[in-house]
Steps between C-alpha positions, in 0.01 A plus 500: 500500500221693420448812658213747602359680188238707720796666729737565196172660310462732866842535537538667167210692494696712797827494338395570115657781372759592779801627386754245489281213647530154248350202530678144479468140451740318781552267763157315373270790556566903382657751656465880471826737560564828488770619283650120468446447950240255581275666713199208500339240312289181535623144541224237538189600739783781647564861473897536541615849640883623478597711791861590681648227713355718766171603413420138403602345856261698630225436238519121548359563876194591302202280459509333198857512419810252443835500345495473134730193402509286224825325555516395865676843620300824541564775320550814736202749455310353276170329630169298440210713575197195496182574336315618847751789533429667128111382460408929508627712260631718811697226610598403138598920492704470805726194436569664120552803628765346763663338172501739316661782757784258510564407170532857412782561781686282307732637157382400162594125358 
């Protein structure tokens, strides 16, 4: 599956150069963690955002959101954000941001 050149090119013009952040081929798109923790990364049309179990309930009540599952079970905090909820470089900002917060609460891989 091919996936969206133009949001991996935006995404990593934010995260370039953060300390700790890599970027990573997987699940059929690429991925960018933070010290080895996914924190976001594009998969098709779809920005996918990594949150707590918690914070990503309450993020799917969100326009423009949906559980991110490839398999046929959901994972917990991790969702879709469709391309209507990242198409401004705020909202792009805000989602990373989000990501990235969490992916940095978490210890090192």
């Amino acid at each position: 599956m091919a996936y969206n050149l133009e949001l991996a090119k935006r995404i990593w013009a934010h995260l370039a150069g953060l300390p700790g952040v890599s970027e990573k081929k997987m699940f059929g798109g690429v991925g960018y963690l933070v010290n080895g923790n996914m924190a976001c990364g594009v998969h098709g049309e779809n920005l996918i955002v990594r949150l707590s179990a918690k914070d990503g309930e309450k993020a799917l009540a969100l326009p423009f959101t949906r559980p991110f599952d490839l398999s046929g079970k959901p994972m917990r905090g991790w969702l879709y954000v469709e391309p209507a909820g990242w198409a401004t470089d705020e909202e792009l900002l805000g989602w990373l941001q989000l990501g990235l917060a969490y992916a940095r609460s978490l210890p090192p891989k």
